[in-house]
LOMAR-784879 format. One line per field, with one value per residue (C-alpha): residue in one letter; chain; x, y, z; residue number from 1. Coordinates in steps of 0.25 Angstrom, whole numbers, plus 2048, in hexadecimal, padded with zeros to 3 digits. Example, Ala and Ser with C-alpha at 12.3 -4.5 7.8 and 13.67 -1.06 7.14 Angstrom:
<atoms>
resn	(A  S)
chain	(A  A)
c1	(831  837)
c2	(7EE  7FC)
c3	(81F  81D)
resi	(1  2)
</atoms>
This chain:
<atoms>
resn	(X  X  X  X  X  X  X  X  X  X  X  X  X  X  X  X  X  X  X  X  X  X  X  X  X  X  X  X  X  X  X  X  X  X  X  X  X  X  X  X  X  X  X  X  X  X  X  X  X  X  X  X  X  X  X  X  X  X  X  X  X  X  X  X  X  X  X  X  X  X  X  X  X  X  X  X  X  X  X  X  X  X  X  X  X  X  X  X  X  X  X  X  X  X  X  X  X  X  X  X  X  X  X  X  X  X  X  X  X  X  X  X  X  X  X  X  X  X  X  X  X  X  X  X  X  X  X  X  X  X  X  X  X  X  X  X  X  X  X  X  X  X  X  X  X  X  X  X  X  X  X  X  X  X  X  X  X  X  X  X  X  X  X  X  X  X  X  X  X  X  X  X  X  X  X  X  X  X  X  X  X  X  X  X  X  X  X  X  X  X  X  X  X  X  X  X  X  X  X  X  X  X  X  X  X  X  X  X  X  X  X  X  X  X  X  X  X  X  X  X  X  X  X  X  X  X  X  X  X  X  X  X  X  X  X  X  X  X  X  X  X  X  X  X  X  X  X  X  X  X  X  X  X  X  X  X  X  X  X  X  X  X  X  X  X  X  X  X  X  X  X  X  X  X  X  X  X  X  X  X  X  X  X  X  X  X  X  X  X  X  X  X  X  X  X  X  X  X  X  X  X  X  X  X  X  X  X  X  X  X  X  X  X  X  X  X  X  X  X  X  X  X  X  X  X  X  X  X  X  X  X  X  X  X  X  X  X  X  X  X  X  X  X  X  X  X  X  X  X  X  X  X  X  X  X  X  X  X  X  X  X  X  X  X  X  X  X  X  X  X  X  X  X  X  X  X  X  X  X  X  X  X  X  X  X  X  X  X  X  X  X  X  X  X  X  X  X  X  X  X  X  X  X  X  X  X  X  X  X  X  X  X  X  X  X  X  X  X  X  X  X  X  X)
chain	(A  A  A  A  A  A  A  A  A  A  A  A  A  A  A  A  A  A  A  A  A  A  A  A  A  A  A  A  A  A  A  A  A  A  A  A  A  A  A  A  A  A  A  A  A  A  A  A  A  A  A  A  A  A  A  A  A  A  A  A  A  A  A  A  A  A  A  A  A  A  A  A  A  A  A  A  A  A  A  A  A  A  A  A  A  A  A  A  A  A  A  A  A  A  A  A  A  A  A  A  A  A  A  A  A  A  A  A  A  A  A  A  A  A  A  A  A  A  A  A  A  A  A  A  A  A  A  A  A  A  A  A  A  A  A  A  A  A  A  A  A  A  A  A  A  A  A  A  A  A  A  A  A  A  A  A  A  A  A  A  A  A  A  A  A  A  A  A  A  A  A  A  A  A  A  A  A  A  A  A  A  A  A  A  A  A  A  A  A  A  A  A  A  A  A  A  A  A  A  A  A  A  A  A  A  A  A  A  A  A  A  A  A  A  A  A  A  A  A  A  A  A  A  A  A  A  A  A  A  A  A  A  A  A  A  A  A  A  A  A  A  A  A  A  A  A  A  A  A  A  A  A  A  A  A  A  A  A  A  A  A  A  A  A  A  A  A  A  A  A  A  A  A  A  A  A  A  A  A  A  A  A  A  A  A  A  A  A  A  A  A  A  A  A  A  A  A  A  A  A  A  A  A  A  A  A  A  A  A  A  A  A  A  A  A  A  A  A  A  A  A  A  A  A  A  A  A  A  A  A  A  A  A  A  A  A  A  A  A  A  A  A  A  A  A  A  A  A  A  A  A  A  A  A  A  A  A  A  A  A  A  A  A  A  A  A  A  A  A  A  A  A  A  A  A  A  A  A  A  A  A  A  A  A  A  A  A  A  A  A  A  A  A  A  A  A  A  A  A  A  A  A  A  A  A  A  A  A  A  A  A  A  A  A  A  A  A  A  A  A  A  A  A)
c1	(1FA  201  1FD  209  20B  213  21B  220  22B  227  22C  22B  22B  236  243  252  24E  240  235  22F  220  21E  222  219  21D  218  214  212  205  202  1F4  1EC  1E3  1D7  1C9  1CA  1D8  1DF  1D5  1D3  1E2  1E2  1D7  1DC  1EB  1E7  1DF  1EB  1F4  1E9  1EA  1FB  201  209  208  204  207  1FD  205  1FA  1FC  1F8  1E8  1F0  1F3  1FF  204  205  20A  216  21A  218  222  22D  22B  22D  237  241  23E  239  231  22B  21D  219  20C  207  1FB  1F9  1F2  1ED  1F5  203  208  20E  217  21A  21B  22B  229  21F  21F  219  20E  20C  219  215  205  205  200  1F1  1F1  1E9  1DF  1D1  1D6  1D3  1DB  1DE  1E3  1EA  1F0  1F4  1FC  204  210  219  215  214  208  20D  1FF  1F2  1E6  1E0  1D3  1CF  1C7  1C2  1BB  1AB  1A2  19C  18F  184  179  171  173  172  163  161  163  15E  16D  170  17E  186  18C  196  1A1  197  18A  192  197  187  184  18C  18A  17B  17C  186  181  171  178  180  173  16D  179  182  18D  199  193  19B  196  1A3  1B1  1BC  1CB  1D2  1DF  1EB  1EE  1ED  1DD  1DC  1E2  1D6  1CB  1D1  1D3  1C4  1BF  1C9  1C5  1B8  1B7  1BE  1CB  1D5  1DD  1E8  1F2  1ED  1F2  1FB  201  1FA  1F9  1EA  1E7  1E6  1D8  1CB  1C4  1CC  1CD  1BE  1BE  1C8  1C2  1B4  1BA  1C1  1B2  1B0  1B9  1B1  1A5  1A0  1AE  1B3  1C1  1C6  1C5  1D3  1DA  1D0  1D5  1C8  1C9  1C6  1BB  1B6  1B5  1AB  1A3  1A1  19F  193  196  199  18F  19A  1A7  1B2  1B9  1BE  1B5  1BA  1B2  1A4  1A7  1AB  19F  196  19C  194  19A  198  18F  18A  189  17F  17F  189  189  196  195  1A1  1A6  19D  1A2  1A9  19E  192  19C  1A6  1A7  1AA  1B8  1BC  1CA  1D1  1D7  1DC  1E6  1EE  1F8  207  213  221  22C  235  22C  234  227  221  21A  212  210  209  201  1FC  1F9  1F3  1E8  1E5  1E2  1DB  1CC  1C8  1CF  1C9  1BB  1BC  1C0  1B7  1AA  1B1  1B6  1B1  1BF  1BE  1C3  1CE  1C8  1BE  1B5  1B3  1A9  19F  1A0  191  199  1A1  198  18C  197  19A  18F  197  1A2  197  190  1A0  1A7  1A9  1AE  1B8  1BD  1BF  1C6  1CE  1DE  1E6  1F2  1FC  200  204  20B  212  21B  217  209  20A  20F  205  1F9  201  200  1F1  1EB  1F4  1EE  1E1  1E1  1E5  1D9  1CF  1D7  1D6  1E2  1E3  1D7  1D3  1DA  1E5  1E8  1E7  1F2  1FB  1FB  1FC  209  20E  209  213  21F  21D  21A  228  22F  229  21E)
c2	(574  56A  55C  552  545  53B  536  545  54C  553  563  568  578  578  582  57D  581  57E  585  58C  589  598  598  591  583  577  568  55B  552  544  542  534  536  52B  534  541  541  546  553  554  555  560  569  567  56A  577  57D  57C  581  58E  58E  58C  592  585  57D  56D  564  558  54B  542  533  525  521  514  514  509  513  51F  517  513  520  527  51C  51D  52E  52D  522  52D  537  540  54D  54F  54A  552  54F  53F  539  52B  520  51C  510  516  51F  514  510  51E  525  527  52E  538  541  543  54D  550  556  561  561  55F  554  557  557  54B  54D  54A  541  531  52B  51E  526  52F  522  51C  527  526  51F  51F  52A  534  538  536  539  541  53A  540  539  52A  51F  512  509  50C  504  50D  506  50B  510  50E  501  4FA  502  4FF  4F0  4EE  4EB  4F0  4F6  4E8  4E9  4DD  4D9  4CD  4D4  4DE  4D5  4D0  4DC  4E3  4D6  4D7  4E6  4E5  4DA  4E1  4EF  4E8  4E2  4EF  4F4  4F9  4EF  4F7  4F6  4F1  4EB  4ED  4F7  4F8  4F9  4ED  4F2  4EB  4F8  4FD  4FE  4F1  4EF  4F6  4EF  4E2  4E7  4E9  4DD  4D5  4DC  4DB  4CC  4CD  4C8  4D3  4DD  4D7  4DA  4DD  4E8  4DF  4DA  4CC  4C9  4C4  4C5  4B6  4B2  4AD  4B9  4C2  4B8  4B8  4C6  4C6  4BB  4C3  4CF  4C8  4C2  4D0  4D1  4D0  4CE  4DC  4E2  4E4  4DD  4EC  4ED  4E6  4F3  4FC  508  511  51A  50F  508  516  518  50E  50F  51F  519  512  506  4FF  4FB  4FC  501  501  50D  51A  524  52F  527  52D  53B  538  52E  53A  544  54A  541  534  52A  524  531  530  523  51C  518  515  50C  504  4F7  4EA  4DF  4D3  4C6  4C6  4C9  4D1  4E0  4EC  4F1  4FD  4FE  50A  514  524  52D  536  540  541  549  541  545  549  556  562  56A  560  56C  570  563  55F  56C  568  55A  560  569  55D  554  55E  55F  569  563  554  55A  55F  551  54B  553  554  546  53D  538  536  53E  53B  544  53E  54B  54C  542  549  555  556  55B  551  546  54D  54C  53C  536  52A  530  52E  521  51A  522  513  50E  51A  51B  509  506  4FA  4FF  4F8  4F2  4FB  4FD  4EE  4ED  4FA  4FB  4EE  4F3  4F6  4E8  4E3  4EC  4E7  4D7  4D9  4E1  4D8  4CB  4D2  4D4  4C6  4C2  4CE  4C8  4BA  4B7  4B0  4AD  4B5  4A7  4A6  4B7  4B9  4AD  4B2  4C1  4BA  4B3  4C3  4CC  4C0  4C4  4D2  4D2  4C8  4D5  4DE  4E6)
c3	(394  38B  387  384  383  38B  37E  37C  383  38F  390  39E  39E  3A8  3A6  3A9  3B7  3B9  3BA  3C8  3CB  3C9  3BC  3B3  3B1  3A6  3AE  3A8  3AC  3A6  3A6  39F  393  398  397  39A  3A4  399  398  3A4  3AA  39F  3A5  3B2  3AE  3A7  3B4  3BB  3B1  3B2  3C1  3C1  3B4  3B1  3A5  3A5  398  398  395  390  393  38D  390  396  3A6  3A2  397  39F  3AB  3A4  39D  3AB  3B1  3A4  3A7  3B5  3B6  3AD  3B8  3AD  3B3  3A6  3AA  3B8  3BD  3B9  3B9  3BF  3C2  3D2  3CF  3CB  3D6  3DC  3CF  3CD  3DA  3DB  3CF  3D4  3DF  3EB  3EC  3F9  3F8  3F0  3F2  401  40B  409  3F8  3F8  402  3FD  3F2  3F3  3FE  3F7  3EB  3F3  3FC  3EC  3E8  3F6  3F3  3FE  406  3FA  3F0  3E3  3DE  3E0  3DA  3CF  3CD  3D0  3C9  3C9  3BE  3BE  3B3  3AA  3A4  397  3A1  394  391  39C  39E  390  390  3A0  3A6  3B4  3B7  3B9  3C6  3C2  3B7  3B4  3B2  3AA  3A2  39E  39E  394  38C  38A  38A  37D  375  376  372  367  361  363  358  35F  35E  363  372  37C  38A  391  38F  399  39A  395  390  394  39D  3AB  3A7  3A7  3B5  3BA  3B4  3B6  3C5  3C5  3C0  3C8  3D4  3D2  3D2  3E1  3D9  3E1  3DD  3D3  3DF  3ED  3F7  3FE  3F1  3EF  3E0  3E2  3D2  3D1  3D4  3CE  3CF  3C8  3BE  3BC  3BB  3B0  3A6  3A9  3A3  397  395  38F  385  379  380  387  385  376  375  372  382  384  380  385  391  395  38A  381  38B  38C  37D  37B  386  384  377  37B  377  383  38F  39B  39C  3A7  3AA  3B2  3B6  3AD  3A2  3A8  3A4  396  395  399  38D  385  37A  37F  37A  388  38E  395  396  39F  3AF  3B7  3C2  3CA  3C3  3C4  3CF  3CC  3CD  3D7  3E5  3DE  3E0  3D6  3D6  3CD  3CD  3D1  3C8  3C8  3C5  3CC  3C9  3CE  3CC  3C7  3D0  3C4  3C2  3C1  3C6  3D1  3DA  3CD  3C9  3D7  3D6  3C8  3CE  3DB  3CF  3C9  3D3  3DD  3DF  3D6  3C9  3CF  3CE  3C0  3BB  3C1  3BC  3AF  3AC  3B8  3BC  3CC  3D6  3E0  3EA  3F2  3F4  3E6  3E5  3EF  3E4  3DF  3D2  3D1  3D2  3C9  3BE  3C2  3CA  3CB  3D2  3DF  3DC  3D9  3E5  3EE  3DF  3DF  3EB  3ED  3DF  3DC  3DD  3D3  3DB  3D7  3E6  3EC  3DE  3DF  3D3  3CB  3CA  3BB  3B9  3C1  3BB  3AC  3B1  3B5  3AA  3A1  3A7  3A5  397  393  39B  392  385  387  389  398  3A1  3AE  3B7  3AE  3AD  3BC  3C0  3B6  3BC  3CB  3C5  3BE  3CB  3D3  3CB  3CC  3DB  3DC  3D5  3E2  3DD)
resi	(1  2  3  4  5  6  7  8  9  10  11  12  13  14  15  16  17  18  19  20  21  22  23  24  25  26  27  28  29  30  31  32  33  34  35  36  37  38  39  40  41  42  43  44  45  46  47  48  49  50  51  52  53  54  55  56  57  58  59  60  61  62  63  64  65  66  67  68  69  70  71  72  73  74  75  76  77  78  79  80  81  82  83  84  85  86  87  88  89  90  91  92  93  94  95  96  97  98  99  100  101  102  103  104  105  106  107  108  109  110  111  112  113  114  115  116  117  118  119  120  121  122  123  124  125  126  127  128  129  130  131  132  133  134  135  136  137  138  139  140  141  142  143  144  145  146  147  148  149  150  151  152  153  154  155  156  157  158  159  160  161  162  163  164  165  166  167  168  169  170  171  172  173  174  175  176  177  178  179  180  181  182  183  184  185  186  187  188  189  190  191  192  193  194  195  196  197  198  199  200  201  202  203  204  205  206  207  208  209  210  211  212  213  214  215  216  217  218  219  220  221  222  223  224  225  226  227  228  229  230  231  232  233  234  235  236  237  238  239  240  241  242  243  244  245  246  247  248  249  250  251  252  253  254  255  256  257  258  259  260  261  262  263  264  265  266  267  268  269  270  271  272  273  274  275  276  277  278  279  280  281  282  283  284  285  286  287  288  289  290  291  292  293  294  295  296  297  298  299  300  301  302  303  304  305  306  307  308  309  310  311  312  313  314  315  316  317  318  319  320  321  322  323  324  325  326  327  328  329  330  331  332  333  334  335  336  337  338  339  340  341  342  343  344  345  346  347  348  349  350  351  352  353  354  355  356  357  358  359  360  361  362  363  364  365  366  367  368  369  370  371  372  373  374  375  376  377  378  379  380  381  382  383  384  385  386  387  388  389  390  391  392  393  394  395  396  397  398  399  400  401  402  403  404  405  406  407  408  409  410  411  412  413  414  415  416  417  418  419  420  421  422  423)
</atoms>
């Protein structure tokens, strides 16, 4: 097994003729570089070379969803085979589904029974499965189990009583001597991150979903501008100014740092916050995100990867097979224990290993399993400049720039000019 990188030529062990599946043959897989994906697609990618005789080279990609999105679409749109096997996002096969190839073709009718059915039902564009998930996610709150004990807090089951919280939590740690703690880290990069976490608190506040199933632009409303000037309140109050160019390696960075009292992120953040080099090991609770006001409810948005094969491989039945390793049961359970990323498979959280390794995975399940889509499907193909409009709009409210009011009534007017061009 090789690791490349996507800035370097791609050579593909292929003769003038080809290269017969008995013979062995060299595949390319892209996979991200958040957590421990990277390390873990490597793992998983060497068992199967063991078990099939074929090489794999690793293509590493940016840490940024907007990056990699857009070097998949300039690889794709030339039609280039040189990438076989591609990891992407729940919200992408839709955007990239003519390029990829359907998998029940190769795999069967049945490859994805006992795999979420809304994932599943995602990655069916048109009538073909351009994707089998890989593992799922959704926003949690990660919180200092002993901090809040020490200092008498409660876990803050809403944005405002986080907000007092972290407050009081940072300014009595800071006076204690610690002045590099932080009450409150999340993603605020202008990227695809930012979306989400803006999805969430927008949600929260009952302020809709940015654009709705049947296409209403419903963005535009007093609650989620509320929800939008609460979280630029935090900007140099319980989150460092730093935190408008964060993604969740940096978010992460601090909290397992230990000097933050909250952080928002993805599940895989729990095994790393529990290694043996962490400095909160030990020391950290996850529960779902708080609710938005007294009458609002929590909404973690819904994120996952999956893995798909571009129609333009020259080795698409070997491509599937390695896809159809990765995804499968066995593969999904090692992950899981190892690095806590979520299942796709709905019996794995009934396995008692499973959940020894990642508690969470039991007590979160309803917070799993009802996740807040992005609306990448009523926008179709516009939805990356919708996703761009909103977390743009976002992070002139975190900056200062606009208000929540003001923010919200200029991405109406932007989300009615892209729907007028037929998203």
């Amino acid at each position: 097994m090789k690791k490349t990188l996507l800035t370097t030529a791609i050579a593909l062990a292929s003769a003038a003729g080809g290269i017969s599946q008995a013979q062995a043959a060299e595949l390319t897989i892209s996979c991200g570089a958040v957590g421990a994906e990277l390390t873990l697609c490597e793992e998983g990618v060497a068992a199967w070379e063991d078990k099939t005789g074929h090489d794999v080279d690793v293509v590493s990609t940016p840490n940024s969803s907007t990056e990699r999105l857009s070097l998949y679409q300039q690889i794709l749109s030339a039609n280039s085979g040189d990438i076989d096997v591609m990891q992407i996002d729940v919200v992408w096969p839709g955007l990239l589904a003519n390029h990829l190839l359907d998998l029940r073709e190769v795999l069967g009718e049945d490859v994805a029974e006992g795999h979420f059915e809304t994932i599943v039902t995602n990655n069916t564009i048109d009538d073909r499965l351009v994707a089998m998930p890989w593992f799922t996610d959704a926003g949690v709150l990660y919180y200092r189990e002993d901090l809040l004990e020490k200092h008498g807090f409660d876990v803050p089951t809403t944005w405002q009583a986080l907000t007092e919280t972290a407050r009081k939590i940072k300014q009595a740690e800071r006076d204690a001597g610690n002045d590099r703690m932080q009450g409150y880290v999340f993603q605020g990069r202008a990227y695809e991150g930012l979306t989400v976490n803006a999805l969430e608190w927008v949600a929260s506040h009952g302020g809709g979903n940015i654009v709705e199933a049947n296409g209403e632009i419903t963005i535009n409303n007093e609650q989620a501008a509320e929800a939008l000037d609460l979280a630029a309140s935090w900007i140099g109050d319980i989150s460092p100014k730093g935190v408008l160019n964060y993604t969740e390696e940096e978010a992460r960075g601090v909290f397992q740092g230990g000097n933050a009292v909250f952080m928002r992120n993805w599940p895989y953040a729990w095994a790393l916050a529990q290694s043996d080099n962490s400095d909160v090991r030990d020391k950290v609770g996850v529960t779902q995100l708080p609710a938005g006001g007294d009458e609002g409810q929590s909404a973690a948005g819904l994120g996952g990867w999956n893995l798909a094969v571009s129609r333009y491989s020259e080795k698409p039945e070997l491509a599937a097979d390695l896809v159809a390793f990765l995804t499968g049961e066995e593969e999904q359970k090692r992950r899981a224990i190892e690095a806590s990323y979520n299942p796709t498979l709905d019996a794995l959280y009934q396995d008692e290993e499973v959940l020894d390794a990642v508690p969470f995975f039991g007590t979160l399940y309803d917070t799993f399993t009802n996740a807040v889509a992005r609306p990448s499907a009523p926008t179709g193909d516009a939805y990356g400049r919708v996703s761009n409009a909103f977390f743009s709009a976002t992070h002139d409210v975190l900056s200062g720039t606009l208000e929540g009011a003001q923010a919200v009534e200029d991405l109406e007017n932007e989300l009615i000019r892209l729907k007028r061009r037929n998203w």
